[in-house]
Structures are given as structure tokens and as C-alpha cells.
SEZA-702208 format. One record per residue (C-alpha): residue in one letter; x, y, z. Coordinates in steps of 0.5 Angstrom, whole numbers, padded with zeros to 4 digits, always signed. Example, Ala and Ser with C-alpha at 12.3 -4.5 7.8 and 13.67 -1.06 7.14 Angstrom:
BEGIN
+------+-------+-------+-------+
: resn :     x :     y :     z :
+------+-------+-------+-------+
:    A : +0025 : -0009 : +0016 :
:    S : +0027 : -0002 : +0014 :
+------+-------+-------+-------+
***
This chain:
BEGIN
+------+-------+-------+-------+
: resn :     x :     y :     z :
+------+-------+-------+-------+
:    X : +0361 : +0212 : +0235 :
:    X : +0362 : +0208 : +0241 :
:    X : +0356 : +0209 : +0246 :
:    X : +0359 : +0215 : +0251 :
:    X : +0360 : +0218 : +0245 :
:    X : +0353 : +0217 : +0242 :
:    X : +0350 : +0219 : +0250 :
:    X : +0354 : +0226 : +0251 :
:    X : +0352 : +0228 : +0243 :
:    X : +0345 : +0225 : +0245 :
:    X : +0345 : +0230 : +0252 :
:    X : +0347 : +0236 : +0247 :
:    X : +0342 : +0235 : +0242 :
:    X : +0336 : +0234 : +0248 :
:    X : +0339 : +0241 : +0251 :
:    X : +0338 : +0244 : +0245 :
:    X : +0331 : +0243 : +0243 :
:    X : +0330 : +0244 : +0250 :
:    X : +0333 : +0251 : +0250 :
:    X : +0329 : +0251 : +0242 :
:    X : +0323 : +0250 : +0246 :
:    X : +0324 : +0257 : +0251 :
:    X : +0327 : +0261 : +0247 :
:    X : +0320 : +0260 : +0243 :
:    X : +0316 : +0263 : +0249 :
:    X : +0321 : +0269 : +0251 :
:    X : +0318 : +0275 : +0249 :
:    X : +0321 : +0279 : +0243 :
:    X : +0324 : +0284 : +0245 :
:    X : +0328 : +0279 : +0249 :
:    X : +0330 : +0274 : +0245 :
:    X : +0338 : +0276 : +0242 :
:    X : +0340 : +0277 : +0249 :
:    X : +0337 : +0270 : +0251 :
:    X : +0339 : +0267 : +0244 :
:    X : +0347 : +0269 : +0247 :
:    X : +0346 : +0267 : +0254 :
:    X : +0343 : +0260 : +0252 :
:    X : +0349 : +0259 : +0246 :
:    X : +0354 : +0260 : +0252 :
:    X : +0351 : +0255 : +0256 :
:    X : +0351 : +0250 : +0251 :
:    X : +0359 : +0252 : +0250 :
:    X : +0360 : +0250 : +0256 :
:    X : +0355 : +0244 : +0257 :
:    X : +0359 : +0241 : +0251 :
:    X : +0366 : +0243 : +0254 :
:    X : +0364 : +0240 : +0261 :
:    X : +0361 : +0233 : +0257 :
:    X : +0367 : +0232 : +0253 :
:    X : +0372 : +0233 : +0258 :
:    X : +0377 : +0228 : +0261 :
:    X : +0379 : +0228 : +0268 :
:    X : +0376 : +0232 : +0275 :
:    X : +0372 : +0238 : +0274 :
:    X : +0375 : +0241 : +0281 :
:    X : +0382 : +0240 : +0284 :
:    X : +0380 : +0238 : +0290 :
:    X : +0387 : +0240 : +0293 :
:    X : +0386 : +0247 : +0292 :
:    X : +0379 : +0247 : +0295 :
:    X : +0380 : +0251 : +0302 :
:    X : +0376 : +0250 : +0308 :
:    X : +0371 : +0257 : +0309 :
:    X : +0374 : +0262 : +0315 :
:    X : +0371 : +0261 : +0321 :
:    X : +0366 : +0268 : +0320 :
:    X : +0364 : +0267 : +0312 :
:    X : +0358 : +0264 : +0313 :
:    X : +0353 : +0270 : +0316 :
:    X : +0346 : +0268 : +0318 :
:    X : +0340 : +0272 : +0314 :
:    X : +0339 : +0276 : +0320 :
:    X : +0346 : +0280 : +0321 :
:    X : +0346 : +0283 : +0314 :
:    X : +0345 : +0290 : +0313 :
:    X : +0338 : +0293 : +0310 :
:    X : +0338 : +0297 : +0305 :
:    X : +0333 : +0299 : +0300 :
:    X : +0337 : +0302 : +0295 :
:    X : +0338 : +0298 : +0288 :
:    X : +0345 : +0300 : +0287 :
:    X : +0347 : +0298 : +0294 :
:    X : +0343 : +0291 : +0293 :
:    X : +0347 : +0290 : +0286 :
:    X : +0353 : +0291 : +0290 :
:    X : +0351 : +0286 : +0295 :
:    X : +0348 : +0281 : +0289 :
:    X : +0355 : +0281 : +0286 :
:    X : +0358 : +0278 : +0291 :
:    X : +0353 : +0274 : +0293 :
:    X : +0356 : +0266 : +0291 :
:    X : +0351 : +0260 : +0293 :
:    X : +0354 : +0252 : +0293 :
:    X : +0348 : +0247 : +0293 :
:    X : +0351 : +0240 : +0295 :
:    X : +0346 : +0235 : +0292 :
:    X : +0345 : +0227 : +0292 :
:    X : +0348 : +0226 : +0299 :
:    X : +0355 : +0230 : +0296 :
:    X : +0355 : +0235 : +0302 :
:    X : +0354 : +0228 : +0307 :
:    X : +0360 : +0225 : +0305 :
:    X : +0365 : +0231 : +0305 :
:    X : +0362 : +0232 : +0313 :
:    X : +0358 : +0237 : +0311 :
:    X : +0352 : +0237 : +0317 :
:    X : +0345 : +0241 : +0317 :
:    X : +0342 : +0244 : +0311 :
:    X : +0347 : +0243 : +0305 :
:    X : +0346 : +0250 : +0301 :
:    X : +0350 : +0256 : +0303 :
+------+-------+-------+-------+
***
């Protein structure tokens, strides 16, 4: 194995140790469904390392429309759990890190 390869097998075992150790601390009641969310993530962990090629076209990203972006302000209050899942699964958050958002022309706070 070549050093790339021995890197990417590297972060899979850290990641799963790692997830070893939390899934000692759940509670275990909870410890199944945790144990699925925590497989998958590794799933994808493991596609996303060992791919090729970008993991975004960029092509096909389009820029927001003008009204997309709401200040906290203008959100409607409402007090019923399901009318705030409804809201929660619309919910997306972008967080652009390590100077990212700067160099794509991102300006102010880079979480949206």
C-alpha cells in the first residue's frame, strides 16, 4: 500500500474508534438507533475519502435569489411542535470554513 492509501485506511480506523468510544457513552435504550446513524456515516465517510475527482460540480451551483436569505427577525413565531418540524426540515445551513467563503466572494459572516 502506498502512503495515500495507508492515510485514508488510517482516518477510517481513527473514525472508527472514535465513534467506539461515543457509542460507550449512550445510554442504552438509544444505543441501536445511534449504532445505524454512526454505520452510515462511516459508509459515507469511507465513499467520500476514496473517491476521485470533485465532490461538487461547481457548474451547477447557482447563485441564491435575491430574497432567499431572511434575517432571524422576519421569521414567523409559532409555538406548535409540529409547525416547527415542518420549519426545521426546511431548514439548510452552509458553513464555508478556512477562508473558503473569502475566496469564492462570500463578504460578512460566512454561515447562512
Amino acid at each position: 500500500m502506498d502512503f495515500k492509501e495507508l492515510t485514508k485506511k488510517d482516518a477510517q480506523i481513527s473514525l472508527a474508534m472514535e465513534l467506539d468510544k461515543l457509542m460507550k457513552t449512550m445510554p442504552e435504550g438509544q444505543k441501536h438507533v445511534v449504532e445505524q446513524d454512526f454505520d452510515g456515516f462511516k459508509r459515507l465517510f469511507g465513499k467520500f475519502i476514496n473517491e476521485t475527482g470533485p465532490s461538487v460540480v461547481w457548474d451547477k451551483i447557482e447563485k441564491l435569489p435575491q430574497n432567499a436569505i431572511q434575517s432571524y427577525a422576519s421569521l414567523p413565531h409559532t409555538e406548535g411542535k409540529e409547525a416547527i418540524r415542518s420549519m426545521l426540515d426546511q431548514l439548510v445551513v452552509i458553513k464555508l470554513n478556512g477562508g473558503l467563503g473569502t475566496s469564492m466572494g462570500c463578504s460578512g459572516p460566512k454561515s447562512v
